[in-house]
Steps between C-alpha positions, in 0.01 A plus 500: 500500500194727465175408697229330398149437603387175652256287294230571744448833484243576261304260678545630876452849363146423376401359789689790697320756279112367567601490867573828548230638268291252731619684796501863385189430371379361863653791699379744239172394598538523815618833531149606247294325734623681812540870346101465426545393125321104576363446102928574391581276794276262398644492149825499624462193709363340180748526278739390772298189500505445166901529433560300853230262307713525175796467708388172639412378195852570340678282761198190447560531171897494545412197695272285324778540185753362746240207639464408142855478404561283794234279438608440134836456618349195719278364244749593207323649309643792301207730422547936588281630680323801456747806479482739764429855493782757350578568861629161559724432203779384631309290685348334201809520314639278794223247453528459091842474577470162696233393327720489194802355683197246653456410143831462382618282780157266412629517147861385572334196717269367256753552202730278725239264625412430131845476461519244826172306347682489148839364648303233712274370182866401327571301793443114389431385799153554638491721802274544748502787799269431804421640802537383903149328439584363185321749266624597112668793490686478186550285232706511163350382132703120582296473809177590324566292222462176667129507573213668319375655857657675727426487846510724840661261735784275394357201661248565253694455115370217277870479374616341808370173756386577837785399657780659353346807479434500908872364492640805335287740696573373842841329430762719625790683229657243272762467216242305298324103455319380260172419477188446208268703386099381469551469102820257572777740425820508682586811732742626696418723733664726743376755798624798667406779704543855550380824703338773379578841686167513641619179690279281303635116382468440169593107365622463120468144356687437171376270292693353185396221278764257385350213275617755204878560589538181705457243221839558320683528796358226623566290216833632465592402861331112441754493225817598696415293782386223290817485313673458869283224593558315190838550558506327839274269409626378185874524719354203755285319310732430171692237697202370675357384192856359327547276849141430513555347157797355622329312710234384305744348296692365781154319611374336189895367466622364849821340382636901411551546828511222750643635827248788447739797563432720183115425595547611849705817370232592257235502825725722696543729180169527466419571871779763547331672178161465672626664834641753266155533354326580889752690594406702178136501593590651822638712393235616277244484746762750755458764239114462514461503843588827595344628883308776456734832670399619879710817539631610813708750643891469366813740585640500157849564603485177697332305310756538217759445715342190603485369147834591429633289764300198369642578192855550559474088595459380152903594410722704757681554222306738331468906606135545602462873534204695610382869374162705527332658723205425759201715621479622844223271540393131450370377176218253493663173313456136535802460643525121425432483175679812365769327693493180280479699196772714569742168582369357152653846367804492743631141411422557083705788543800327713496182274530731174747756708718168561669475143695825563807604659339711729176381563262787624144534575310802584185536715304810491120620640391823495121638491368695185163684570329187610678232413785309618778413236770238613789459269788215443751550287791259405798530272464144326470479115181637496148433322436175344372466127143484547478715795143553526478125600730535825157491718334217348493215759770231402687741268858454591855538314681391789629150504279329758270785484155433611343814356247584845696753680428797279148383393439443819623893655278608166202315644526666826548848392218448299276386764610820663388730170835516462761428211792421391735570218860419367757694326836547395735736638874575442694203652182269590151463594275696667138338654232764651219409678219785558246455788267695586568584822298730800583666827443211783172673606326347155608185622193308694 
């Protein structure tokens, strides 16, 4: 490998080269002055001012190049600056050099900031980026859209009351609620938060309207669940009204019955069918009356365990097995009510596991990113007809049915922002619940 020359050199020879001249210059002098020659002295000692003059002024203006490239690099701005004398090439070369890179790397972040900004404006739902004192960072074309003005603060945007807007700026992190906006539309909004690497907290709220989407599934729920009420309804109230007849009849014509026995059966018809009827309203009003979740601390590996054994109650003679795996530490669940759900899911899945010959059902939980996924699985015949109506409340194609228990585990993952979904698999049914689920230090 042959030798080459450091980058410097040309540079540290120039100011080499005026040094010495300065000095031979200086001593050259000297030696005039004292050998009786003081005028060539004289103008010896000058010019060695001059190139130590020249010399300094080389290395201030080396400087000042360097001062200006560092203060563009802190105020980002990409502008050259002068170039430097011939001596100092590779100097300058070294300074267009990463002033070009400077410019490239700006060029790279503003072609992917406007592709960031284009990404964000596609984005439905309106979002807004604030600061720790509730400033607007950042907003996409949704978020703009809903007022004409757009303000500095948060607090401060005509698109939302008072109230909710201090409620999603000093509310902590949630999965989302709903609330209405000041020109009567329906919302739901959501808010997170994130660090910066400078260490700064920024808060993202998420803000969707539904009026437009939730019409037809709104309607198209009403219509499922009406046709179950009307099914009930029409079930209890049918003979009602033939024995109320009955006994209409049986009043306007005494002599029909004289002892009073198919009078007195009639009543207790009819009261039997009204119990049935409050019973039914209870029901109901079970489904609707869900408590709102307080998380806590929960060792997932015990906690299934627990449930299990609960489970394993409803028929010994079925194989309750457990599978999945649990995180190394707690998960912040309401353990009561994911408990009830999770027995709603348990004892549909032993009841339809009974018809077999070996009647099996499988328990699983494991975490995915996030969330919290709990399985059961039976080997029964599998999916009704008309499956997407298993979670409406009083939906049942089991004799004796009463149609709650898997409404009522859908209500409560739900009012977890959770879900919960049914399908077939090869040899039964499979329910999953999904939960979103944190380490125990969220939980407060």
């Amino acid at each position: 490998m042959g030798f080459s020359a450091p980058r410097h050199w040309p540079f540290a020879a120039g100011l080499a080269a005026r040094g010495l001249v300065a000095g031979c210059l200086a001593a050259g002098g000297t030696a005039l002055a004292l050998s009786g020659r003081p005028v060539l002295g004289a103008i010896a000692w000058c010019l060695a001012l001059l190139t130590l003059v020249a010399l300094v002024r080389a290395a201030r203006r080396a400087e000042q190049a360097m001062r200006e490239l560092v203060d563009q690099l802190a105020a980002g701005a990409d502008d050259r600056p002068a170039p430097l004398p011939a001596a100092f090439a590779d100097l300058d070369a070294a300074i267009a050099g990463a002033i070009d890179a400077m410019r490239q790397r700006e060029t790279g972040y503003g072609a992917q900031s406007q592709r960031d900004a284009a990404l964000l404006d596609t984005v439905p739902a309106a979002l807004f980026v604030t600061d720790a004192g509730g400033r607007l960072v950042r907003s996409n074309r949704a978020a703009r859209a809903l007022a004409p003005t757009s303000p500095a603060r948060f607090a401060d945007h005509p698109a939302f009351a008072p109230g909710d807007a201090a409620m999603l700026l000093a509310g902590r992190p949630e999965a989302g609620r709903m609330l209405r906006l000041v020109d009567g539309r329906a919302a739901h909004a959501s808010v997170s938060g994130f660090d910066l690497a400078d260490g700064s907290r920024r808060r993202l709220i998420a803000v969707q309207l539904v009026a437009e989407g939730l019409g037809a599934v709104e309607t198209d729920a009403w219509h499922r669940l009406s046709r179950v009420l009307a099914h009930e309804m029409m079930n209890s109230l049918s003979p009602v009204v033939s024995l109320a007849e009955s006994l209409v009849a049986l009043a306007a014509d005494p002599a029909a019955d004289p002892d009073r026995r198919e009078t007195a059966a009639a009543a207790a018809t009819i009261a039997r069918r009204a119990q049935h009827l409050m019973g039914f309203v209870e029901r109901y009003r079970q489904c609707l009356t869900i408590p709102h979740p307080e998380p806590v601390p929960v060792d997932l590996a015990g906690f299934v365990e627990d449930v299990a054994a609960l489970a394993r109650r409803f028929d010994p003679r079925v194989d309750l097995r457990l599978y999945g795996s649990s995180p190394e530490r707690p998960v912040a669940i309401d353990r009561e009510l994911i408990e009830q759900a999770l027995l709603n899911l348990l004892k549909n899945a032993v009841e339809a596991a009974q018809e077999g010959d070996q009647p099996t059902v499988r328990l699983g939980h494991a975490m995915e990113g996030d969330s919290l996924v709990f399985t059961v699985e039976d080997n029964g015949r599998g999916l009704p007809a008309g499956a997407e109506d298993i979670f409406l409340p009083f939906f049942t194609t089991k004799k004796g049915g009463a149609g709650i228990g898997l409404a009522l585990a859908r209500q409560i993952a739900l009012a977890h922002d959770g879900s919960i979904f049914a399908e077939r698999i090869a040899g039964g049914t499979r329910l999953s619940m999904r939960l979103p689920a944190g380490p125990s230090s969220h939980a407060s």
